[in-house]
C-alpha positions in Angstrom: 96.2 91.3 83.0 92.6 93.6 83.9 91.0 92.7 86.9 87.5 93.7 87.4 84.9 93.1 90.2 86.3 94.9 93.0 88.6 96.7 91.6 86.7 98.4 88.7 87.4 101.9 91.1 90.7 101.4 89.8 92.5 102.1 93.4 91.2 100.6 96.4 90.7 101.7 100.1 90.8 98.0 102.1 90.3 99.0 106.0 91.7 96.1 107.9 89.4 95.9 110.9 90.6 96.9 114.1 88.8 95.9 117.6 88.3 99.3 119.7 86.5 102.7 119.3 89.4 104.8 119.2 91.8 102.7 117.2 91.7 104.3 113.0 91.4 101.3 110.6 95.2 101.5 108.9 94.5 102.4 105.1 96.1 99.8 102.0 96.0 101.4 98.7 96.5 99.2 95.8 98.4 100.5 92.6 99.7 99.2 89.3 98.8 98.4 85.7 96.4 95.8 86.9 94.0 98.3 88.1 95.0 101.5 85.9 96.9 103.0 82.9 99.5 104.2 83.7 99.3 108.2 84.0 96.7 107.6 86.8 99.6 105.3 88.6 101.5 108.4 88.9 99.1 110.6 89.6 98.0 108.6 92.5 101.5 108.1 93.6 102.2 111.6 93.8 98.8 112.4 95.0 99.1 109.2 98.0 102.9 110.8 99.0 101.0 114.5 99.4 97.5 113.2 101.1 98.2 109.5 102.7 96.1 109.9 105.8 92.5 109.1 105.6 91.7 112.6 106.7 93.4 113.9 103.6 91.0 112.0 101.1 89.2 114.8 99.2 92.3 116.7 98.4 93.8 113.1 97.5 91.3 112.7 95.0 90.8 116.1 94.1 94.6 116.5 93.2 95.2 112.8 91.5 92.1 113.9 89.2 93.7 117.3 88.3 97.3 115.5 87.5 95.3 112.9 85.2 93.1 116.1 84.0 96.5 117.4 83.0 97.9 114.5 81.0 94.4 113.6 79.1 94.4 117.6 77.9 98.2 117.5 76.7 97.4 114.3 75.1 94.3 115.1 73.6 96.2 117.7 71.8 98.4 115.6 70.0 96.3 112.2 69.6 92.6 112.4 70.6 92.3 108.9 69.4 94.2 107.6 72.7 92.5 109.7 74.6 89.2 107.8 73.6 90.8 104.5 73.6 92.4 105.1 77.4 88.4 105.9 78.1 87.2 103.1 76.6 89.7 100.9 78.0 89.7 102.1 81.5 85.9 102.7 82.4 86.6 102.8 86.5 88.4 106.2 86.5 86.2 108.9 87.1 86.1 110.4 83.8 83.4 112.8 83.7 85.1 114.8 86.8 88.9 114.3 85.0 87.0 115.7 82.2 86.2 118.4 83.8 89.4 119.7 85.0 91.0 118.9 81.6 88.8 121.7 80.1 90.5 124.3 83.0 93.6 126.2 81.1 95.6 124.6 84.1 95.4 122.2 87.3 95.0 123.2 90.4 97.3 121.2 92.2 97.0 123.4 95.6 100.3 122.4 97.4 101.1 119.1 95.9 105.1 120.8 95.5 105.3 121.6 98.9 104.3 118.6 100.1 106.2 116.1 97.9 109.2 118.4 99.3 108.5 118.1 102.2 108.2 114.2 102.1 112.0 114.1 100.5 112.8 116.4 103.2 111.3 114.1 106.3 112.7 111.2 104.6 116.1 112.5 105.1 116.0 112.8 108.6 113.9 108.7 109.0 117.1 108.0 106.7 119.7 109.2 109.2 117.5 107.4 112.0 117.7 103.9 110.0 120.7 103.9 108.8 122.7 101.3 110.3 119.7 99.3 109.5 119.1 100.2 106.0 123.2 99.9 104.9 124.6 98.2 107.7 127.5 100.8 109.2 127.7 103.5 111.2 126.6 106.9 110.9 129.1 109.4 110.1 127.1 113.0 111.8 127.9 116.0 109.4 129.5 119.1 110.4 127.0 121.0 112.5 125.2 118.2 113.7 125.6 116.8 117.1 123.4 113.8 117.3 120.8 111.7 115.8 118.1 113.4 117.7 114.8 114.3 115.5 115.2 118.0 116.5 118.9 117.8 115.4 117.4 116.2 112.1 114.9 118.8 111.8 117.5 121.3 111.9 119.8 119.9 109.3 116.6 119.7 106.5 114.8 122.9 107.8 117.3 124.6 104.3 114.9 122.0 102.0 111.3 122.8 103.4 112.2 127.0 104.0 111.1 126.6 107.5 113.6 128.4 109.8 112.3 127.4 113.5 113.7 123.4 113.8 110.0 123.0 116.1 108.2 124.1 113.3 109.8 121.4 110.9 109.5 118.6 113.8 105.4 119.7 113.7 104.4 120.5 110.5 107.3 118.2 108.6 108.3 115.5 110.1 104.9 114.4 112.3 103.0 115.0 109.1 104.9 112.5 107.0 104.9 109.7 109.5 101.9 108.1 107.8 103.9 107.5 104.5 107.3 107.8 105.7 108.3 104.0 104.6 107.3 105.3 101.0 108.8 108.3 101.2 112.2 107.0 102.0 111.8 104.3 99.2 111.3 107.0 97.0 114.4 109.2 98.4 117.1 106.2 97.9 115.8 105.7 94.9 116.0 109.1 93.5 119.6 109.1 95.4 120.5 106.0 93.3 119.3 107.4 89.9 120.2 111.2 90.5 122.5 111.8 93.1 122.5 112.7 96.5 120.4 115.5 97.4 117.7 114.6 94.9 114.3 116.0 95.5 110.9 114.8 94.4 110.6 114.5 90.4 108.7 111.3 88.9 107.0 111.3 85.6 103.5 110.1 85.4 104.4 108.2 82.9 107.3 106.1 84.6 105.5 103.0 86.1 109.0 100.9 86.6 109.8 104.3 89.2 106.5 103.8 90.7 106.6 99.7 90.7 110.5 100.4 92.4 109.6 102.8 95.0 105.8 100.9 95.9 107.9 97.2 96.7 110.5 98.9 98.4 108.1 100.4 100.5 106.5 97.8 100.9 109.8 96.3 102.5 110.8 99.0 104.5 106.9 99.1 106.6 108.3 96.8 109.2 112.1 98.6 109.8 109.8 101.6 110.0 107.4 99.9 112.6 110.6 98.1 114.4 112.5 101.4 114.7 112.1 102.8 118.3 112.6 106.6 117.1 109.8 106.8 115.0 106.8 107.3 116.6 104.3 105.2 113.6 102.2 102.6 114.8 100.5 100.1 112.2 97.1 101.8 112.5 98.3 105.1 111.2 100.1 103.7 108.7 99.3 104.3 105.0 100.2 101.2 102.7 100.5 100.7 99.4 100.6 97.0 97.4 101.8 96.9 94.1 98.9 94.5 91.7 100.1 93.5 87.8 
């Protein structure tokens, strides 16, 4: 299925329209293999779960180029003839700046790592807020921990982001991630289910049924997230990403 028209950017920013001066329009992103092959699916996954706010779009773009810079030059390597039919097939994607990058020895991904981290890391601590609602049964706290409270959280995943001072995580971790926390905590059971506990961030461009997974569960988790009275996310500065075949 290719949809065209609208979509022919391949990913799509729809601002719902909000009444009010100071309210920010909430951002919908639109993924799949309806709208793009599937290395620029991942890339833009990674690069939405890094960037998701609306103030973050240059470096989104910027970084989701370089990731799909970085898979056309590996490819080109060993089949230049699917390069040229990806180009020819997918006209929307921005190839004369991808093709660009892909002539650099490397990307320049900036921080993407730290931040995809750091997502894993906040959606530990929104997972120990929602669990009874997310499994159904009571929290057992581990050893060290003496409540539920974010700055208790923030304490038990400062170890995953390298960030000693529990304030420092609350700030720069946790408030940071609220955006795209439903997606991030998709993502984190999902790895969890596939890899074990303790998983951290690793998708493959390439793995659209990962990216399909974690974008509907998402998808489900937006209201628990919006429901939950200790997470401070209101619907307006929420990113959101729909899944399109």
């Amino acid at each position: 299925m290719r949809i065209t028209g609208p979509y022919q950017a391949g990913i799509r920013c729809a601002r719902t329209c909000l009444t009010g001066p100071d309210v920010e329009t909430p951002i919908v992103l639109n993924l799949g293999p309806a709208l793009m092959p599937d290395f620029a699916t991942g890339a833009m996954f990674h690069a939405i779960m890094a960037w998701p706010t609306s103030e973050e779009t240059a470096s989104f773009h910027r970084v989701s180029e370089e990731l799909m810079a970085e898979t056309t030059r590996l490819t080109r390597r060993q089949n230049p003839e699917l390069v040229a039919d990806i180009k020819e097939d997918w006209p929307q994607l921005s190839w004369p700046s991808i093709e660009a990058r892909a002539k650099k020895a490397k990307p320049a991904l900036g921080y993407l790592d730290k931040r995809l981290k750091q997502r894993m890391a906040a959606a530990r601590a929104a997972i120990g807020k929602m669990h009874a609602e997310l499994f159904g049964i009571p929290v057992t706290l581990p050893p060290g921990l003496r409540s539920l409270a974010i700055d208790q959280l923030c304490r038990l995943i400062r170890s995953d982001v390298s960030i000693d001072d529990p304030e420092n995580v609350e700030k720069f971790v946790w408030r940071t991630s609220l955006p795209i926390i439903h997606l991030a905590v998709a993502t984190q059971l999902i790895l969890a289910e596939r890899l074990g506990g303790g998983a951290m961030f690793e998708c493959n461009l390439q793995d659209v049924n990962f990216c399909r997974e974690a974008v509907q569960l998402g998808h489900r988790l937006e209201q628990i997230v919006l429901d939950h009275p200790a997470i401070p996310i209101s619907v307006d500065r929420m990113t959101r990403v729909r899944w399109v075949e």
